[in-house]
C-alpha positions in Angstrom: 9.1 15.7 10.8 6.7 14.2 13.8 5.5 10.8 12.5 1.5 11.1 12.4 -0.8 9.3 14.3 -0.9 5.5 12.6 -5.3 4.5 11.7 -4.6 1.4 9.9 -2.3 -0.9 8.6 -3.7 -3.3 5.9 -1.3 -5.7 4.0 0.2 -3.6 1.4 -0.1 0.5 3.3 -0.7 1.9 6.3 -3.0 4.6 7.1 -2.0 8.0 9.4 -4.0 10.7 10.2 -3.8 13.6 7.7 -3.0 17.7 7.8 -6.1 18.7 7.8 -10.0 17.1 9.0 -11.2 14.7 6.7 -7.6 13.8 4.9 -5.5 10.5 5.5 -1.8 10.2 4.3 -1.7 6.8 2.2 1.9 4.9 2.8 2.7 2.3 0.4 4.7 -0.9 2.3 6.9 -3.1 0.1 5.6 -5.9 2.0 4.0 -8.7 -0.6 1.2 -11.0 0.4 -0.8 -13.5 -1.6 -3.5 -16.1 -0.7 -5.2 -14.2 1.4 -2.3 -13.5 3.2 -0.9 -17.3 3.6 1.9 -16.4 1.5 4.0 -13.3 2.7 7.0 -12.0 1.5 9.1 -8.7 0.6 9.2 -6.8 -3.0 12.1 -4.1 -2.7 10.7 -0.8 -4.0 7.2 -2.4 -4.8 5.6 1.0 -2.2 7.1 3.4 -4.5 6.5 2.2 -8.1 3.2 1.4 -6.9 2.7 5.1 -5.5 3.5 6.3 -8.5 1.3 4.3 -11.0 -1.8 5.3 -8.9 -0.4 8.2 -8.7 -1.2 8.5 -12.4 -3.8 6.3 -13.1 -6.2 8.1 -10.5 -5.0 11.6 -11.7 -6.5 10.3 -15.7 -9.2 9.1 -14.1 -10.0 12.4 -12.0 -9.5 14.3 -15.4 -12.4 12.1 -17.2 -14.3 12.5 -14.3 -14.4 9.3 -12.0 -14.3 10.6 -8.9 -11.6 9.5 -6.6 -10.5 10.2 -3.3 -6.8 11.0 -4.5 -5.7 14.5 -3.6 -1.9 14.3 -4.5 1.5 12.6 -4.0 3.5 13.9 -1.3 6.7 11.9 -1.5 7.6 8.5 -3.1 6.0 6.5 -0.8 3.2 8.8 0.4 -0.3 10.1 -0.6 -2.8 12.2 0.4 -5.7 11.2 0.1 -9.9 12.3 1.2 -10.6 10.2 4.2 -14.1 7.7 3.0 -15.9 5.3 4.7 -15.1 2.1 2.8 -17.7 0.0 1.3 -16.7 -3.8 2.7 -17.2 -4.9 -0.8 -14.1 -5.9 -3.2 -14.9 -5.0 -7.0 -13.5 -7.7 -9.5 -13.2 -6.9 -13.2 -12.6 -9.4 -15.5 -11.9 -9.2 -18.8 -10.1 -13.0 -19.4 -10.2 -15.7 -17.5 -7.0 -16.1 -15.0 -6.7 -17.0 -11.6 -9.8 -18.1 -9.3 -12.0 -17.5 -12.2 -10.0 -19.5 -14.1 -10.1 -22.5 -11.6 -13.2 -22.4 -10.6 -14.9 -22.5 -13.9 -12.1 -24.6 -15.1 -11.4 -22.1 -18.2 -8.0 -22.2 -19.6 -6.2 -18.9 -18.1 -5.8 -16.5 -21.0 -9.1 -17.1 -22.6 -11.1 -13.9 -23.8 -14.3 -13.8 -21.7 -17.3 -13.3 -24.0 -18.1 -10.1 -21.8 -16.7 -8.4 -19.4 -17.8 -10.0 -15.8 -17.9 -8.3 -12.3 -17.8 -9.7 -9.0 -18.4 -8.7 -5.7 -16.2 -10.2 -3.0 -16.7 -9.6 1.0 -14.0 -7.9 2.4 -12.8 -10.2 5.3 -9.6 -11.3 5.8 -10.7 -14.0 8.5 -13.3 -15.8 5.7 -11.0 -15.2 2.9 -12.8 -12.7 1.4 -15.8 -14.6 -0.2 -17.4 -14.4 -3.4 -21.2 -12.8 -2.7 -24.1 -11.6 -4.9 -25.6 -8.6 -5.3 -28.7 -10.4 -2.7 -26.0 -10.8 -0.2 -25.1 -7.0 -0.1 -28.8 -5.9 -0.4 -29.6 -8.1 2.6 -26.5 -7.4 5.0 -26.8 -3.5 4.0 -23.5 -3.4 3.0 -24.1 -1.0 0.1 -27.5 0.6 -1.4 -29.0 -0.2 -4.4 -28.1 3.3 -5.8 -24.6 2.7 -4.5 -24.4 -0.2 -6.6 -25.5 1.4 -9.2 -23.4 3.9 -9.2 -20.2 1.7 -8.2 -21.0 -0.8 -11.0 -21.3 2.1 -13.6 -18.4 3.3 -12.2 -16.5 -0.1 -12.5 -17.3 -0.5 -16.2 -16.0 3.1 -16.9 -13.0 2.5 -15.1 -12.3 -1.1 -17.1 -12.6 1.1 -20.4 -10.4 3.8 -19.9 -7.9 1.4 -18.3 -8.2 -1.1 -21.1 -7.3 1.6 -23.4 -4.8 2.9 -21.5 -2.8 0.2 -21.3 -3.1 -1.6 -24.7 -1.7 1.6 -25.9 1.3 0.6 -24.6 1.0 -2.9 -25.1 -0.1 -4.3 -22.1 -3.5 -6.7 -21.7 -6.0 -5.8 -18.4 -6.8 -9.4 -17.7 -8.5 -8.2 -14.5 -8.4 -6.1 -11.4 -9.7 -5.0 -8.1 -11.4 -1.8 -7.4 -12.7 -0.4 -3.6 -14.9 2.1 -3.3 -15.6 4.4 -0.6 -18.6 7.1 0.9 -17.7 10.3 1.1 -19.9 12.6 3.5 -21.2 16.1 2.6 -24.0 17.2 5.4 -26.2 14.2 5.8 -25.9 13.1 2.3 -22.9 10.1 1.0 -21.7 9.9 -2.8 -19.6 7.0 -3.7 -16.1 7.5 -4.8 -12.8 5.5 -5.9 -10.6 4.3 -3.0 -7.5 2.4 -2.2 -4.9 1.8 -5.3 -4.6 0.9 -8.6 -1.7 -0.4 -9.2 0.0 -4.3 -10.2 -0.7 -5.7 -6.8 -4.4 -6.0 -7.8 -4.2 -6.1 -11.3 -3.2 -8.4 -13.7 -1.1 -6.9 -16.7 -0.1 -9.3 -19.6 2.5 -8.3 -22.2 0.2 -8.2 -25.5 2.9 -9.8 -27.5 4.7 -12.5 -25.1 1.6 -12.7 -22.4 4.5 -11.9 -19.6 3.0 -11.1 -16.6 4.1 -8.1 -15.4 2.0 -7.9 -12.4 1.8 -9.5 -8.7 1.5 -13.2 -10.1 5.3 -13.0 -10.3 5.2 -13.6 -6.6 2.2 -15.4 -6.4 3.4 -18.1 -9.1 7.5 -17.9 -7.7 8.5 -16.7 -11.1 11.1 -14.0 -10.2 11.4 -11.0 -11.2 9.1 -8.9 -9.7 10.5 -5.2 -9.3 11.5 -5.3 -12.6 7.9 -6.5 -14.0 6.7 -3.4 -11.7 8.7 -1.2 -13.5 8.3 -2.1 -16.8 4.6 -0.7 -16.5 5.9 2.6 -15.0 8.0 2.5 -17.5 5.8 2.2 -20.3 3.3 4.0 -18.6 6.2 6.8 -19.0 7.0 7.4 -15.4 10.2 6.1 -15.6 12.7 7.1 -18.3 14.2 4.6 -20.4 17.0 2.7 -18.8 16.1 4.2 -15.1 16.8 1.7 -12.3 16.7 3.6 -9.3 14.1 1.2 -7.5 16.4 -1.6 -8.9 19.4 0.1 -7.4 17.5 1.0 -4.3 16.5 -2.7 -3.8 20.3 -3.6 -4.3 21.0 -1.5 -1.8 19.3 -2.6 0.8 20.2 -6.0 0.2 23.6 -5.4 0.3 23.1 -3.1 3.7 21.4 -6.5 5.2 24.5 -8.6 4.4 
């Protein structure tokens, strides 16, 4: 099969040009970053567990309603997916404190936030993708007021569904990071759910042991990354018990590098 044309490459999946007008195939890279990119490294298998738990969690979310711009998996590494204008706005959900919340504030990681918070963050890798207000959009135009309002309702009806998804297999949604996109129909836009979801941009605690079964493996050198990864697909019930083909596929390619 002829490789499509490439749009984009971002840090975790690169973009081509889709079958048909108005569709993008979605790859997902193994390649790890953290820091705003200062850290880089390589998670064997990471781009097809992570295709696969968006995969799912944007289908659940499509059946409730949210719309998304997921059309379907075509492979393990590849989606299609509606092609939206993205909003250069990152959406932070937070449910505990952890990580720059944590630090900034100076809470103690793992405490239960009062309320659920969201932030706004300016999608720019060169700045390091700073915190802003909801002024800061309204002035720059970056979204609408009724795109905000829709994203933020939106947002919190995403972090309930999640949070009951995935205490009902005994996991705890510290946080995560949600992009959103416009979608054109005539001369009108409607805001829909973009990007992933998936443990590169959330954080996933064991409910029991607080393990961190998300990306903060390799931000915090702890090891163990693939098979945090694939513990959620696992218990997520995307991978049957005792299934280690990304494990073995990771082997693999080690062993072909020697």
């Amino acid at each position: 099969m002829t490789r499509r044309r490439q749009i984009y490459e971002g840090k975790a999946k690169i973009l081509y040009e889709g079958p048909e007008p108005g569709t993008l195939i979605q790859y997902f890279k193994d390649d790890a970053t953290a820091f705003n990119a200062q850290k880089k490294g390589t998670i064997s298998g990471k781009g097809v567990l992570n295709n696969r738990i968006s995969e799912h969690v944007f289908t659940l979310l499509g059946n409730i309603g949210v719309p998304t711009h997921f059309i379907r998996r075509l492979n393990m590494r590849e989606q299609l997916i509606r092609q939206v204008e993205i909003v250069p706005i990152e959406v932070v959900i937070r449910n505990v404190a952890a990580g720059s919340l944590a630090k900034r504030l100076g809470l103690e990681e793992g405490y239960q936030l009062p309320r659920t918070i969201i932030e706004y963050y300016y999608k720019d890798d060169a700045l390091g993708d700073p915190l802003v207000s909801e002024e800061h959009i309204a002035c720059f135009g970056w979204a609408s007021q009724e795109e905000m309002h829709d994203i933020s309702d939106m947002a919190i009806r995403v972090n309930d569904f999640m949070s009951g998804l995935f205490a009902g297999v005994g996991v705890r949604l510290v946080d995560f990071k949600l992009e959103f996109g416009r979608i054109w129909e005539n001369d009108f836009s409607r805001i829909i759910l973009a990007d992933e979801i998936s443990p590169d941009g959330c954080r996933l605690w064991d409910m029991t042991t607080n393990e961190k079964l998300d990306k903060d493996r390799f931000r915090q050198d702890l090891g163990g990354e693939v098979e945090a990864y694939q513990e959620i697909a696992r218990r997520l019930g995307l991978l049957p018990e005792g299934d280690n083909t990304v494990l073995d596929m990771a082997e693999h390619r080690k062993n072909r590098g020697k």
